[in-house]
C-alpha positions in Angstrom: 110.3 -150.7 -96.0 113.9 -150.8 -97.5 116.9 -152.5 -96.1 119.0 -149.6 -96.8 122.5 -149.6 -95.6 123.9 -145.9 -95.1 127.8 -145.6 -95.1 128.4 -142.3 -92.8 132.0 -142.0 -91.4 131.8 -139.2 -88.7 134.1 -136.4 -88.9 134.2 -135.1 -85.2 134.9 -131.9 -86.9 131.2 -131.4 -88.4 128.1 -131.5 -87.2 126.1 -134.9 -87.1 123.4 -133.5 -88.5 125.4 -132.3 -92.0 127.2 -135.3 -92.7 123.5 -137.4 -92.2 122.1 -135.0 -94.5 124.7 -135.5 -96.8 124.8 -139.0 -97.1 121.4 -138.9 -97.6 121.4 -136.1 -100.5 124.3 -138.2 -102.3 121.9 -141.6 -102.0 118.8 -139.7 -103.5 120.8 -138.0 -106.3 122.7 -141.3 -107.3 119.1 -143.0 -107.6 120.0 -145.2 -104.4 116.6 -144.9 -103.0 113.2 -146.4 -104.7 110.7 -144.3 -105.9 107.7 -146.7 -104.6 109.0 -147.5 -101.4 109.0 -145.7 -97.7 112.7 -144.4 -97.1 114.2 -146.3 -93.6 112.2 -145.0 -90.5 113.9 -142.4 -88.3 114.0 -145.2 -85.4 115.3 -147.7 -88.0 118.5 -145.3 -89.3 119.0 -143.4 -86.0 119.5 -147.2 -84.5 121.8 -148.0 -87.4 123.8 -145.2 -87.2 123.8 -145.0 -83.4 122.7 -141.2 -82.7 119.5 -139.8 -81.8 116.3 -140.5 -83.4 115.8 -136.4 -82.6 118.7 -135.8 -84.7 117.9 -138.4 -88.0 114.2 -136.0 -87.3 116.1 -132.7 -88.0 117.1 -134.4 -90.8 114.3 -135.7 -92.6 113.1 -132.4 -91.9 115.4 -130.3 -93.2 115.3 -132.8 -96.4 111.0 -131.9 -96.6 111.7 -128.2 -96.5 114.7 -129.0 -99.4 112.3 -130.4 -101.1 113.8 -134.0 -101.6 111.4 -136.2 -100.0 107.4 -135.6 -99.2 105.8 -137.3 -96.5 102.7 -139.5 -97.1 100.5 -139.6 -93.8 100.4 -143.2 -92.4 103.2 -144.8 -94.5 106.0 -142.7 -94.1 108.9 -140.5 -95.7 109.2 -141.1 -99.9 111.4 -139.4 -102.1 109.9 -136.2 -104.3 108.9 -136.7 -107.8 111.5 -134.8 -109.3 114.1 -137.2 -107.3 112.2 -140.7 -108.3 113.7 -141.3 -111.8 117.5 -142.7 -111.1 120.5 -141.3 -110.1 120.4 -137.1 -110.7 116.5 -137.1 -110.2 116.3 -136.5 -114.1 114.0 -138.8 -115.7 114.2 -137.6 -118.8 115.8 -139.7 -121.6 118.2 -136.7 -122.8 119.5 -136.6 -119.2 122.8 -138.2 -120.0 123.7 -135.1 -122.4 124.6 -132.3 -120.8 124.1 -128.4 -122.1 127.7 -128.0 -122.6 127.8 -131.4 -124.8 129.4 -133.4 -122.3 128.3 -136.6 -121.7 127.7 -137.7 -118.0 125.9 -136.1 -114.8 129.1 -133.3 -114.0 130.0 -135.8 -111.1 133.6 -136.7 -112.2 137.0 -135.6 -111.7 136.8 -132.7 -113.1 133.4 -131.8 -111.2 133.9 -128.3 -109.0 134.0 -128.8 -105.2 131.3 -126.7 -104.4 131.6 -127.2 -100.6 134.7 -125.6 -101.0 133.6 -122.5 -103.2 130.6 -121.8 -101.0 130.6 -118.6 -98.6 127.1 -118.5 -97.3 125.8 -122.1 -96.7 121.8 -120.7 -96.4 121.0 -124.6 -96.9 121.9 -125.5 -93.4 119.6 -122.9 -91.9 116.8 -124.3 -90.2 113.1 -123.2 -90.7 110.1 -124.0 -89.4 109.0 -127.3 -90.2 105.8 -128.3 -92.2 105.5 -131.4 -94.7 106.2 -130.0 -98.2 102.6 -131.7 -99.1 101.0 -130.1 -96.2 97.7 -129.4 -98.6 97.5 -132.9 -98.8 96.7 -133.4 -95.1 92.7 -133.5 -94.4 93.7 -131.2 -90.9 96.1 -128.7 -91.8 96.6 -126.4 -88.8 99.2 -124.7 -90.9 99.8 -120.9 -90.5 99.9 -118.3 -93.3 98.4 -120.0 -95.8 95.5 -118.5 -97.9 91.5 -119.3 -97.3 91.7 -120.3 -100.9 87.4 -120.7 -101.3 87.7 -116.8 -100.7 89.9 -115.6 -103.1 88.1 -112.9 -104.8 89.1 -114.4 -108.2 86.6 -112.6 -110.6 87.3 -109.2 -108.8 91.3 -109.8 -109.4 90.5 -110.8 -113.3 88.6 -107.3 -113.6 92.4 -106.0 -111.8 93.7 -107.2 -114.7 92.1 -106.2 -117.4 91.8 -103.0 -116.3 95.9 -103.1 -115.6 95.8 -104.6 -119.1 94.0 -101.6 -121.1 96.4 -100.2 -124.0 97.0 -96.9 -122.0 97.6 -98.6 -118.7 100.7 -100.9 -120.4 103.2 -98.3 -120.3 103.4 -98.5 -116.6 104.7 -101.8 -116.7 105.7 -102.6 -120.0 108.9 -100.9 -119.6 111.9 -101.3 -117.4 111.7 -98.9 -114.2 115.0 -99.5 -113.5 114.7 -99.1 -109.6 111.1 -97.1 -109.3 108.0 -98.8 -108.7 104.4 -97.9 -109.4 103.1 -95.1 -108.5 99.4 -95.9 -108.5 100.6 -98.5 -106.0 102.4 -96.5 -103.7 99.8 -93.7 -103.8 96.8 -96.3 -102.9 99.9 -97.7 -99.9 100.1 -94.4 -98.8 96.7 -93.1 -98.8 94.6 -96.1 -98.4 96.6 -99.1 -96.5 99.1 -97.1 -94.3 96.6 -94.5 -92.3 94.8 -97.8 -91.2 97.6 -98.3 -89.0 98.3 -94.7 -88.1 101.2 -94.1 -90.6 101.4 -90.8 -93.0 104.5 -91.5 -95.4 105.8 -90.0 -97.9 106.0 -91.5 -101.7 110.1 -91.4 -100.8 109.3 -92.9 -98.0 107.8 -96.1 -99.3 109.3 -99.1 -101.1 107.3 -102.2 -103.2 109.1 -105.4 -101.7 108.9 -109.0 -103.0 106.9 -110.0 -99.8 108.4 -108.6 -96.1 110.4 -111.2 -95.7 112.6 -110.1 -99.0 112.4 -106.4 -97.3 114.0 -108.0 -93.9 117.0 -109.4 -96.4 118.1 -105.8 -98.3 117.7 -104.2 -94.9 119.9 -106.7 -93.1 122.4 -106.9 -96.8 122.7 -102.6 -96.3 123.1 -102.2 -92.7 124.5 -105.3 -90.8 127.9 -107.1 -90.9 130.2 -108.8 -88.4 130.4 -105.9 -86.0 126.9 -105.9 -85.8 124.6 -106.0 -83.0 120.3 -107.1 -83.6 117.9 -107.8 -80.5 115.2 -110.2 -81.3 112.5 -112.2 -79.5 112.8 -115.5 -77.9 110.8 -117.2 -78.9 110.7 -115.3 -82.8 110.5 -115.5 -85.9 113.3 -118.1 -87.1 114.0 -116.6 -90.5 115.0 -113.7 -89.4 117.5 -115.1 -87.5 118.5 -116.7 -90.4 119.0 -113.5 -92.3 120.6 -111.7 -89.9 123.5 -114.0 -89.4 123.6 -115.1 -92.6 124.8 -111.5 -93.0 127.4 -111.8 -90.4 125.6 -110.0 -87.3 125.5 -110.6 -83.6 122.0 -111.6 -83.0 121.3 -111.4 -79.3 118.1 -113.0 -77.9 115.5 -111.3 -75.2 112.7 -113.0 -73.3 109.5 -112.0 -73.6 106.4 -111.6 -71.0 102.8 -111.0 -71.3 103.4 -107.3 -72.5 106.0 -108.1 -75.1 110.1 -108.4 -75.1 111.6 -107.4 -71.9 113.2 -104.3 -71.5 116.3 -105.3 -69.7 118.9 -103.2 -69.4 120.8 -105.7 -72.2 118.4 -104.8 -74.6 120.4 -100.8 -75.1 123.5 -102.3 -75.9 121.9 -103.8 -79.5 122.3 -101.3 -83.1 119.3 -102.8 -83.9 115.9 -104.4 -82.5 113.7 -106.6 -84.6 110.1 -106.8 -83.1 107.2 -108.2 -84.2 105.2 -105.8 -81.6 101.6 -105.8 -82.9 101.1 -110.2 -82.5 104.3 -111.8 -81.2 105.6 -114.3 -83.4 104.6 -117.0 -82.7 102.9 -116.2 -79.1 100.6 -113.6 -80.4 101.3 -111.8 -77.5 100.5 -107.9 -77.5 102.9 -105.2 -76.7 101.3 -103.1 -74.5 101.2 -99.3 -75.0 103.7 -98.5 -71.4 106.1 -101.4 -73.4 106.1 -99.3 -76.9 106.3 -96.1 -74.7 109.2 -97.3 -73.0 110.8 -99.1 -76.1 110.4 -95.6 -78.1 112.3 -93.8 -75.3 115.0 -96.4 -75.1 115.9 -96.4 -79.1 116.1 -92.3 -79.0 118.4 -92.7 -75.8 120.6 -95.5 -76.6 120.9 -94.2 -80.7 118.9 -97.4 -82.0 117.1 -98.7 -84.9 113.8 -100.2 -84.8 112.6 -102.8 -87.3 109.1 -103.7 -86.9 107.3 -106.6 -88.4 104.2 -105.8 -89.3 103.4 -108.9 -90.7 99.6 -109.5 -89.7 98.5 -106.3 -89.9 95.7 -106.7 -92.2 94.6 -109.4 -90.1 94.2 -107.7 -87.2 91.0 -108.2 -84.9 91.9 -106.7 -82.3 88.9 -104.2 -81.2 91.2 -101.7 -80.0 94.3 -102.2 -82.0 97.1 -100.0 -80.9 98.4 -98.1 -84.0 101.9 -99.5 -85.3 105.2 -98.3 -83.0 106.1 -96.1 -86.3 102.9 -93.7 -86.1 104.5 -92.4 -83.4 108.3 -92.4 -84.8 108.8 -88.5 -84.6 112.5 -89.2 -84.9 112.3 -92.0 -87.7 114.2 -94.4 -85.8 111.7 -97.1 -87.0 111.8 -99.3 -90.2 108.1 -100.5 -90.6 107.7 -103.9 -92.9 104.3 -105.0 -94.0 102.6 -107.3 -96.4 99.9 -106.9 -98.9 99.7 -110.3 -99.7 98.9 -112.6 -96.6 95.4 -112.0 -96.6 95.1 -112.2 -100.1 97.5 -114.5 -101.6 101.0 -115.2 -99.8 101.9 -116.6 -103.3 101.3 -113.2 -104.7 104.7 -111.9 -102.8 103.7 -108.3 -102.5 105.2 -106.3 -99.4 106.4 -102.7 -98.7 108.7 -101.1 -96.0 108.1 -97.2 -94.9 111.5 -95.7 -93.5 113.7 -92.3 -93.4 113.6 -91.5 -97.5 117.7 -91.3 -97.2 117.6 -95.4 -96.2 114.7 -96.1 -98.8 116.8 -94.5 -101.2 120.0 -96.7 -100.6 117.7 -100.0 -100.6 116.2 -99.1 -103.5 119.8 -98.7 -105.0 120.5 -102.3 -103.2 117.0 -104.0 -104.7 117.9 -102.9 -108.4 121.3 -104.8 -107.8 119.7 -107.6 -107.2 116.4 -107.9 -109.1 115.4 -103.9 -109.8 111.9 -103.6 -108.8 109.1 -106.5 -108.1 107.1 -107.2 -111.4 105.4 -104.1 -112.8 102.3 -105.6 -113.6 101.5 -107.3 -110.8 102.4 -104.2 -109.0 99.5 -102.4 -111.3 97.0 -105.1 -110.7 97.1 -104.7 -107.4 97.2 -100.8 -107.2 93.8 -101.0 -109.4 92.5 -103.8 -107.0 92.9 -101.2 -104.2 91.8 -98.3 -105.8 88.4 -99.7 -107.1 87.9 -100.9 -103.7 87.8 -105.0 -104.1 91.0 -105.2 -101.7 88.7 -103.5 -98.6 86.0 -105.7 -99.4 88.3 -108.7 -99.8 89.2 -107.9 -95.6 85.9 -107.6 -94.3 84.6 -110.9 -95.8 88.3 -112.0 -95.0 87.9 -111.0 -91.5 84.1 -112.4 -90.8 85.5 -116.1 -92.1 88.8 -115.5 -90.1 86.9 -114.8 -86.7 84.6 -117.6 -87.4 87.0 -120.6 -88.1 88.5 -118.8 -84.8 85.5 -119.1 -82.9 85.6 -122.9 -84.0 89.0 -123.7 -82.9 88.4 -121.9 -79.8 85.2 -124.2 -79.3 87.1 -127.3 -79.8 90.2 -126.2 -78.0 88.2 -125.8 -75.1 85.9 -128.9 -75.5 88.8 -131.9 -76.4 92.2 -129.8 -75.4 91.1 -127.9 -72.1 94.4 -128.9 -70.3 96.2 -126.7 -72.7 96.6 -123.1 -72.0 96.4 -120.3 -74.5 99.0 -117.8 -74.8 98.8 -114.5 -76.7 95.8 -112.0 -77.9 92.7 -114.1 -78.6 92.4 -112.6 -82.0 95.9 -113.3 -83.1 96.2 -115.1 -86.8 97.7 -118.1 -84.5 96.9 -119.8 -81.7 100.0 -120.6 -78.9 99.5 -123.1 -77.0 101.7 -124.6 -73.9 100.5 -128.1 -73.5 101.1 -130.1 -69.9 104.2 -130.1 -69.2 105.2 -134.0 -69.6 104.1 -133.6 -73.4 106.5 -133.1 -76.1 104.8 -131.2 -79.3 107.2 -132.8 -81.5 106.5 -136.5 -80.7 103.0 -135.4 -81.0 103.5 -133.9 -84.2 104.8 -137.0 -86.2 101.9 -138.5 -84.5 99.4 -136.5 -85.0 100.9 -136.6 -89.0 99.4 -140.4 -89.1 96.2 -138.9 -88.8 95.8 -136.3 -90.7 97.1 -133.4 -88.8 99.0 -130.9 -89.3 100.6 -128.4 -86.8 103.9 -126.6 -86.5 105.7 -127.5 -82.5 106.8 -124.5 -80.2 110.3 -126.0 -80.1 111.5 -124.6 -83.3 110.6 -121.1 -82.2 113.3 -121.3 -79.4 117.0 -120.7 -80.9 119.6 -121.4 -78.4 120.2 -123.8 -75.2 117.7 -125.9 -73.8 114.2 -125.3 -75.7 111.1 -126.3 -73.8 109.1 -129.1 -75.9 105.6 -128.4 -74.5 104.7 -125.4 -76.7 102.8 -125.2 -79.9 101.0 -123.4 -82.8 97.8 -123.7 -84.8 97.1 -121.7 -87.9 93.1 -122.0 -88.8 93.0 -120.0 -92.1 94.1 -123.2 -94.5 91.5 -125.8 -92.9 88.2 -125.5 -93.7 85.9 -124.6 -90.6 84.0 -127.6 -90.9 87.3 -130.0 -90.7 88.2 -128.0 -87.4 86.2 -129.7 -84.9 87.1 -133.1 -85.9 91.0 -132.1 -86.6 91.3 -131.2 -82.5 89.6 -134.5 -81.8 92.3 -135.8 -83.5 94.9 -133.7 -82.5 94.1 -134.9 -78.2 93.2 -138.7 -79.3 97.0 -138.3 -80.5 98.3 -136.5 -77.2 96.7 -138.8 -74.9 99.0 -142.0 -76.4 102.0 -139.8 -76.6 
């Protein structure tokens, strides 16, 4: 364990947590930290700079999701390979010569203060926290992660060649400038869309880089300083993220066992952001009065709804409701979807359905900024559709989903019976509220020493006083076998919490 001495002189005018986190960037840059050796415990540096070990925690996370130090389970916090060859990270022996010519690693007097030219800091947002070598862990409850046995690879390679035949290349050898494929959106609007009670238009519909990527043009067009945006508590913390990182007035609304709360509060938002179908990260239902009641709410009060479709190709839900925007009549709702969560997150193919005058203006917005998502990956996955392989892809998808379910469920209820399951029982997540007296974060970094891996409820909460008894369990990355074992784990490390 290293002795490490880490000079931090607090400026009461920042935030602990930044000038830790800075400290600890400038050691790992200036090769102040060995490669082969465990970085100083959170106990050990939260004791030598005398704040909380929950804030050195934040930290250390925040540096896992950076990408500046992995964690090894058993033996601690290291530094990334890219970070472990002296001061810059650059282990290369042309390292001290620069592009422009200029010898030296650009931190010198004439260096630019960055800090000071900075108008969005996106670094300091917070996301939700998983070890960045989370696939190294032999029980990984991680959420949206591929089953990666299933991937139908020979099916995608026959995709490809068929989106690589001479007189398919023209459709995405060439810029599009702002259009996308139209194979694509013809297989979205005929094929994937009526499964969730949806009729669009071609105008209607835009190819996304994942929905996450549609969440930032939409919040980049329509939100600013003056604006308002309802969201969940607990939600999805990247949206959050987005929409204040674009200067709105997110304002938070509880939610109960039929979905967010219509309070009287909730009219007074321009927007609402719902993920109505499975809750993130309860998997919690909105019930069809809820949706009825939300639809006449956003006509009355002039609202926009965005819904987060996010799972809906996941869904196992017998008697699914349709999606809120089957029965938008007024288009007041801004549906986001993915393609690729069943099928490979990695992929980063998404969509959004919405009045053609507001599809129009994003797709104005997305050329800006990168003009359309590839072309040929757009192709491969329109012929992937079209021949069918995607629809077979779900139901084998679904039968392996429902059955590593089933064997959560079975150990949940044999080794973790005091905890109580939130949410729909065929959500892509399980929520869990453990007893009270248990706090999901200690029990994460101990469960971590064992092998397991599992995202605490804590993060989910955004402002004030978050409960610390709440947790969530993705079962698509663990293999079903591993399941079983990983909950034994998982309550052996609760009961010595």
């Amino acid at each position: 364990m290293i002795d490490h001495f880490l000079p931090v002189r607090f400026d009461k005018g920042r935030g602990l947590q930044e000038q830790i986190r800075e400290a600890l960037v400038s050691a790992i840059l200036g090769g102040g930290f060995p490669a082969d050796e465990p970085l100083p415990s959170c106990r050990k540096l939260a004791g030598q700079l005398r704040v909380s070990r929950n804030t050195v925690n934040l930290v250390y996370e925040s540096l896992l999701d950076s990408g500046y130090i992995v964690s090894r389970p058993r033996r601690g916090f290291f530094l990334h390979d890219a970070y472990a060859g002296g001061p810059a990270g650059d282990p290369s022996p042309d390292a001290a010569l620069r592009p422009n010519g200029r010898e030296g690693d650009g931190s010198g007097a004439d260096a630019p203060d960055w800090d000071r030219r900075f108008k969005l800091r996106p670094g300091m947002t917070a996301g939700v926290f998983r070890p960045q070598d989370w696939a190294r862990f032999p029980y990984p409850f991680v959420y949206g992660q591929p089953m990666r046995d299933l991937f139908p690879l020979e099916r995608w390679r026959e995709a490809s060649r068929k989106a690589l035949r001479r007189e398919s290349a023209p459709s995405w050898l060439h810029d599009r400038f702002d259009r996308d494929d139209e194979m694509l959106v013809e297989q979205l609007r005929t094929r994937v869309l009526p499964k969730r009670g949806i009729w669009a238009k071609p105008s209607e519909i835009l190819v996304t880089l994942g929905s996450q990527n549609a969440l930032y043009l939409i919040a980049a067009l329509l939100m600013n300083g003056s604006t308002r945006v309802a969201m969940e508590s607990p939600g999805f913390r990247d949206a959050l993220s987005i929409f204040e990182l674009h200067g709105a007035n997110v304002q938070l609304h509880p939610i109960d066992g039929e979905g967010i709360v219509l309070a009287p509060g909730l009219a007074e938002s321009d927007y609402v952001y719902l993920t109505p179908s499975h809750q993130v990260p309860t998997g919690i239902v909105m019930s069809a009065a809820r949706r009825a009641g939300l639809a006449e709410m956003i006509r009355r009060s002039d609202q926009i709804l965005i819904e987060d479709d996010y799972d809906a190709e996941l869904n196992l839900d017998r008697d699914a409701l349709p999606a809120v925007k089957a029965g938008d009549a007024g288009g007041r709702v801004i549906y986001l979807s993915s393609l690729s969560k069943p099928f490979s997150p990695g992929l980063r193919l998404g969509y959004l359905v919405a009045d053609a005058e507001l599809v129009d203006e994003l797709r104005s917005l997305r050329r800006l900024m990168y003009r359309h998502p590839p072309l040929n990956n757009q192709r491969m996955m329109a012929e992937f559709l079209a021949q069918g392989y995607y629809d077979a892809h779900l139901r084998a998808f679904r039968a392996e989903h429902a059955r590593r379910r089933d064997r959560l469920d079975e150990a949940l209820a044999r080794d973790l019976g005091a905890c109580r399951r939130i949410g729909s029982p065929t959500a892509s997540a399980v929520w869990l509220a453990a007893p009270g007296a248990v706090d999901t974060r200690k029990l994460a970094w101990a469960a971590a020493r064992q092998g397991v891996v599992f995202e605490y409820g804590e993060q989910f909460f955004f402002r004030g006083t978050a409960p610390t008894h709440f947790m969530r369990l993705g079962f698509s990355a663990i293999e079903a076998e591993r399941i079983p074992k990983g909950v034994e784990l998982l309550a052996r490390s609760m009961d010595r919490v």
